[in-house]
MARPATOR-619651 format. One record per residue (C-alpha): residue number from 0; y, z, x. Coordinates in steps of 0.001 Angstrom, whole numbers, m for minus. Layout:
NUM  Y  Z  X
...
This chain:
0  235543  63067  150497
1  235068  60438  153275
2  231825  58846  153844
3  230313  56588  157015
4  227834  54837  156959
5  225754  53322  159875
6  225331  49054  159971
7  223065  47662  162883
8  223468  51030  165339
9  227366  50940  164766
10  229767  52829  162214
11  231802  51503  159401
12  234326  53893  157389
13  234001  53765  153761
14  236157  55826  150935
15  239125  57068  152892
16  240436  60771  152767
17  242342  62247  156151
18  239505  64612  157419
19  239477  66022  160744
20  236062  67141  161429
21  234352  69053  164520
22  231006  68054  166484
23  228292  68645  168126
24  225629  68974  170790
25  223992  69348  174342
26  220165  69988  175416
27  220678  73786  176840
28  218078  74232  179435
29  219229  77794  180240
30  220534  80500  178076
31  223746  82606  178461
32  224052  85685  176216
33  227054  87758  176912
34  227737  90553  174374
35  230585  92406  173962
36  231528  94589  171310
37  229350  96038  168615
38  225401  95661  168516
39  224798  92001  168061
40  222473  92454  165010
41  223504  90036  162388
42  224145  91049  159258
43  226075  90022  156461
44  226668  92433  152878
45  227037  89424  150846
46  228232  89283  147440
47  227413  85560  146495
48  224683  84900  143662
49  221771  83679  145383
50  218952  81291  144203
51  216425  82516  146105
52  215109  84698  148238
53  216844  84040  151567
54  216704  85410  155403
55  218913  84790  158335
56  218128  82633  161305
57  217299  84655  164469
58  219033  84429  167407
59  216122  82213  168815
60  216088  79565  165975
61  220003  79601  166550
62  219424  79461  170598
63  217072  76649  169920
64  218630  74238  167815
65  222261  75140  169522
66  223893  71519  171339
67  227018  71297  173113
68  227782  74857  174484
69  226899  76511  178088
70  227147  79686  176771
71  226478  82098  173625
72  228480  85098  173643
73  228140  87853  171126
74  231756  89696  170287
75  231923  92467  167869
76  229280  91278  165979
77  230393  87316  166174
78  228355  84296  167727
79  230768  82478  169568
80  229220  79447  171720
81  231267  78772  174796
82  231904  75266  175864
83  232426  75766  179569
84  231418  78403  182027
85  233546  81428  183222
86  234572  79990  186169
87  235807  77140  184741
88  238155  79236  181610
89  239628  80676  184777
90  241045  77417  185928
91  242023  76833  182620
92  243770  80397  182398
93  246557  79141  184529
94  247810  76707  181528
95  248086  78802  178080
96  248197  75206  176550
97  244774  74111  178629
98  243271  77523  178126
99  243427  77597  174157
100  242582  74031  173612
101  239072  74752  176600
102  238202  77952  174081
103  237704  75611  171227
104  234486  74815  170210
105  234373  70893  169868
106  231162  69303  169893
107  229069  72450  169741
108  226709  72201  166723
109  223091  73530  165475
110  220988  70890  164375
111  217461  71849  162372
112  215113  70358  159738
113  213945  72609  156665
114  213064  71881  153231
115  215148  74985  152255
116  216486  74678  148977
117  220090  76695  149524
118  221992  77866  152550
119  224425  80383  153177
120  227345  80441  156172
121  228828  83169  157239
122  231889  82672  160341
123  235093  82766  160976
124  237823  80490  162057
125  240118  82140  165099
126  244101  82393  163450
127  245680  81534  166952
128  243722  78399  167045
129  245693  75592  168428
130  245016  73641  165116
131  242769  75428  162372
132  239955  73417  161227
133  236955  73841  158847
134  233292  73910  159998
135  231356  71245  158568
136  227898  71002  157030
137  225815  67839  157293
138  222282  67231  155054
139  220859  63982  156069
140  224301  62607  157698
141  225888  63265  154784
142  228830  65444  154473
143  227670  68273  151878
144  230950  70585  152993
145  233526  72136  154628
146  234485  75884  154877
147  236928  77470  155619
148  239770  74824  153903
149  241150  72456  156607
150  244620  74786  157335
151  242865  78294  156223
152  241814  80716  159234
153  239532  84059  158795
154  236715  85178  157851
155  234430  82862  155068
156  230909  83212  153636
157  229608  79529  151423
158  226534  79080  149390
159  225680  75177  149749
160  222426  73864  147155
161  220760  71151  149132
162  221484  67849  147503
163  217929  66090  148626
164  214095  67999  148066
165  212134  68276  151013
166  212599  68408  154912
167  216022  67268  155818
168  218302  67170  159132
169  220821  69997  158348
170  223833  70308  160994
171  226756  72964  161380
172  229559  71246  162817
173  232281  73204  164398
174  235767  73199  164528
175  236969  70999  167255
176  240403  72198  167815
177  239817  75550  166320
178  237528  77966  168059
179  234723  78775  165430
180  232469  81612  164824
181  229422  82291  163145
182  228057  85671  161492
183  225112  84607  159812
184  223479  81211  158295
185  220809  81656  156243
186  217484  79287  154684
187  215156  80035  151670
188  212667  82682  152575
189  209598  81245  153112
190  210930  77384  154255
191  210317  75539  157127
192  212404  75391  160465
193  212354  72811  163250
194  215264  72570  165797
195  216383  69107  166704
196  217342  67677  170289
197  217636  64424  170705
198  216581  62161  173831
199  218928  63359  176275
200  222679  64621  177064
201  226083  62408  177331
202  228546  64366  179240
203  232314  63291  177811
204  235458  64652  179728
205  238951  64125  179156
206  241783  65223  177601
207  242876  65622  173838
208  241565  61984  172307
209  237932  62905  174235
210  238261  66584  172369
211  239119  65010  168787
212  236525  62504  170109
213  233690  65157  169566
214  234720  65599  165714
215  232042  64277  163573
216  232618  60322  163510
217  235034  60941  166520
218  234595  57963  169415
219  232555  60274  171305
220  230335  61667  168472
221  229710  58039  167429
222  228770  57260  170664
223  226399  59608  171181
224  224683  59137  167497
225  224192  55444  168008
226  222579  55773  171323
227  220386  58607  170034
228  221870  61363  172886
229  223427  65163  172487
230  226904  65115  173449
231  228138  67714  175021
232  231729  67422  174977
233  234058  68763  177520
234  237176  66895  176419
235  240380  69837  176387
236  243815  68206  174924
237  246594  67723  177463
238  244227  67935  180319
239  244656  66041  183878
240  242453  65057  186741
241  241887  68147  187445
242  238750  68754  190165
243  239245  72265  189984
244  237986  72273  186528
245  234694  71405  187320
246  233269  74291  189698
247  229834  73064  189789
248  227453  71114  187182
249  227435  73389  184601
250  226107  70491  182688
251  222405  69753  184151
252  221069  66434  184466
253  223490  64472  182032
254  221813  61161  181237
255  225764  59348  181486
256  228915  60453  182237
257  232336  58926  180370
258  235750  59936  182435
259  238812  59322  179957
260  241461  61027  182092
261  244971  59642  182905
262  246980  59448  180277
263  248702  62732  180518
264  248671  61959  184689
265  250614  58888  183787
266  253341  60270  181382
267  254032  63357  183735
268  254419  61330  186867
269  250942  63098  188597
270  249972  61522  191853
271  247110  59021  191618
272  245080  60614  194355
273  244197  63569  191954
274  242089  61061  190429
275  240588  60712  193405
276  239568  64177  194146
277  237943  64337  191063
278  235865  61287  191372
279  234624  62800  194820
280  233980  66064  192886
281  232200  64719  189973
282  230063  61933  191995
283  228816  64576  194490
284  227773  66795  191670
285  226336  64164  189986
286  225391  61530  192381
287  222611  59539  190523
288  223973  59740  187145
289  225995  56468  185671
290  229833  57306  185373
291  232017  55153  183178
292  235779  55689  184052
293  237539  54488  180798
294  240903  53223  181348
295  243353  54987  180048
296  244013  53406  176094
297  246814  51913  174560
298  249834  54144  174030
299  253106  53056  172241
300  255839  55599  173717
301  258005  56193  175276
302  259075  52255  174995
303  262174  50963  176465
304  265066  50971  174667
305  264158  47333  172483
306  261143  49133  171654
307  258762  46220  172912
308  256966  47339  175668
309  255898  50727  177588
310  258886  52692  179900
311  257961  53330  183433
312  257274  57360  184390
313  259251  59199  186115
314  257724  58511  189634
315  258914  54257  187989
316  254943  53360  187799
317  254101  51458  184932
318  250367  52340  182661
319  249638  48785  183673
320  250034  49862  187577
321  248377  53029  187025
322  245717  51624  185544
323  245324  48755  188166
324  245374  51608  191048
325  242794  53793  189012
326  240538  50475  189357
327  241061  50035  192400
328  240066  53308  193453
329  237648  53466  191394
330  235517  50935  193530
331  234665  53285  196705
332  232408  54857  194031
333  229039  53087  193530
334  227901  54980  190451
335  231438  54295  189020
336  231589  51757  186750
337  235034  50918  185351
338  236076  49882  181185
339  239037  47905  180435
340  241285  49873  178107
341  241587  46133  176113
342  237980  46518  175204
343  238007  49598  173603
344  240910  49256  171484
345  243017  46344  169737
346  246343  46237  169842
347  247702  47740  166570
348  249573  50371  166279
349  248296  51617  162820
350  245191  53338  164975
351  246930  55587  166070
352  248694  58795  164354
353  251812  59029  166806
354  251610  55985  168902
355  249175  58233  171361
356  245723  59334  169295
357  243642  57584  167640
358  243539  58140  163710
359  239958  58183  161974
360  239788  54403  161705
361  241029  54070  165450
362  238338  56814  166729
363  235573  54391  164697
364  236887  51381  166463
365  236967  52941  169722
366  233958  54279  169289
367  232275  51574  168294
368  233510  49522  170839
369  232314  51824  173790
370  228660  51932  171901
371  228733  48133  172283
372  229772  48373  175821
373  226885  50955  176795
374  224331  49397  174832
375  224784  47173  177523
376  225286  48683  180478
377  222661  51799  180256
């Protein structure tokens, strides 16, 4: 099991295990049910040995302490809680690769308080999932499990005893590269509920680091725990500049934005003025709220042929130009507030899996870095 623990507002990783874990949240202000299927009564015939009396969680309580999703849709019985509106999967539609990665549920989680003494998940993990991860279950901050095994798709049910007495934060993570479903979750009979929001919502786009990002104690995640915010995030692997994407703000009054596109616009020779289009599309959606373009990160391939330093693309633009032209763009945009890649990670290659994503340790010391940064700034 790995453990975190938070020094002085920041994150430090303790006993090391390989776990790739999903996320969490976003303030909704409106409510989209879509049902499809059968009758979206929850119910679940379960054959586990129960403790105590237990019920399930209506679809308000589940509504209520729901972060990170635009909207809930109900299929064949099945919760799902969309990331992005319609309009937006459409875009997405014309890239298979895009579309399965944006139907993921990164960073969506419910967050309550009970003093319930057991609890019992019920979901399912999709099987054409573009990775398959587990959903995971915090009490307190503290991992307490996760179901189904990392690897395993289908159907699950878990019975979880509390580890502390009294109210505690409880949290259902889901799968961030997996799209995750829930049947049922159930508390003790006659124990308390509270949903949890936090102060506001950080908005986090990008492509594949931002979507691992939303994992619990990815950069984003960390982020948005140490500056007390809901994340909402809208990070979908492989993705691009892309202003399309963003049909209107689905995402209402986001207290911060962070941008961390480019990469993939880099290493398949896009033009720079896509970036462009999008900044004029996100700052007149958003035109009061702080933006913070990250720079696009280290990445160690391709490399030139002695392997010391980073090939040009195929248009023969280095990351060090594109990243100088992002900046300079960058500057017709008042609200747009530029971070230099070299202070959000070192350079050392061992953060990162294969010489492109961050591992764990590298999403804690990015993350941790850009907490620093916006401690500042905000």
């Amino acid at each position: 099991m790995q453990s975190f623990n938070s020094h002085n507002g920041f994150y430090i990783m303790g006993f090391v295990k390989h776990i790739t874990n999903p996320l969490f949240v976003f303030s909704l202000l409106f409510i989209s049910l879509e049902i499809s299927g059968q009758n979206p009564v929850i119910s679940f015939n379960s054959e586990l040995r129960l403790n105590f009396p237990m019920r399930e969680l209506t679809m308000e309580e589940l509504n209520s302490s729901v972060t990170g999703n635009y909207k809930i849709r109900i299929i064949d019985g099945y919760i799902y809680f969309q990331r992005f509106p319609s309009e937006a999967i459409e875009v997405f539609k014309a890239n298979p690769t895009y579309h399965i990665r944006a139907e993921a549920t990164s960073g969506v989680r419910l967050r309550f308080r009970s003093d319930t003494r057991e609890l019992v998940i019920a979901g399912k993990v999709l099987e054409n999932s573009p990775q398959t991860e587990p959903f995971i279950i915090l009490c307190n901050d503290s991992v307490l499990g996760e179901f189904p095994a990392m690897g395993i798709a289908g159907e699950f049910e878990q019975k979880l005893m509390m580890t502390e007495k009294g109210e505690k934060t409880i949290e259902i993570c889901f799968p961030a590269y997996s799209k995750g479903s829930l049947l049922s979750l159930q508390i003790e009979q006659n124990s308390s509920f509270l949903s949890l929001k936090r102060r506001g919502v950080y908005l986090a786009m990008g492509n594949s680091i931002t979507q691992q990002g939303g994992r619990y104690m990815g950069y984003a995640d960390i982020v948005a725990r140490g500056l007390d915010f809901d994340l909402h995030d809208a990070g979908v692997g492989g993705h691009i500049f892309d202003a399309e994407s963003i049909p209107f703000a689905y995402i209402e009054k986001p207290s911060f934005i962070t941008l961390a596109y480019g990469t993939n616009d880099w290493s398949g020779g896009r033009a720079i003025n896509n970036s462009r289009a999008f900044l004029d599309r996100i700052t007149s959606l958003y035109p009061l709220t702080p933006i913070f373009l990250l720079e696009p990160i280290r990445r160690y391939k391709p490399v030139t042929q002695d392997g010391k330093k980073l090939a040009n693309n195929r248009e023969g633009i280095s990351l060090l130009d594109y990243r100088k032209e992002l900046r300079r763009i960058a500057k017709n945009y008042p609200t747009v507030k530029v971070i230099n890649y070299k202070k959000l990670m070192p350079d050392d290659s061992s953060l990162f899996i294969d010489l492109v994503h961050p591992t764990d340790k590298g999403h804690i010391v990015f993350g941790n870095n850009l907490l620093r940064i916006l401690k500042i700034r905000l």
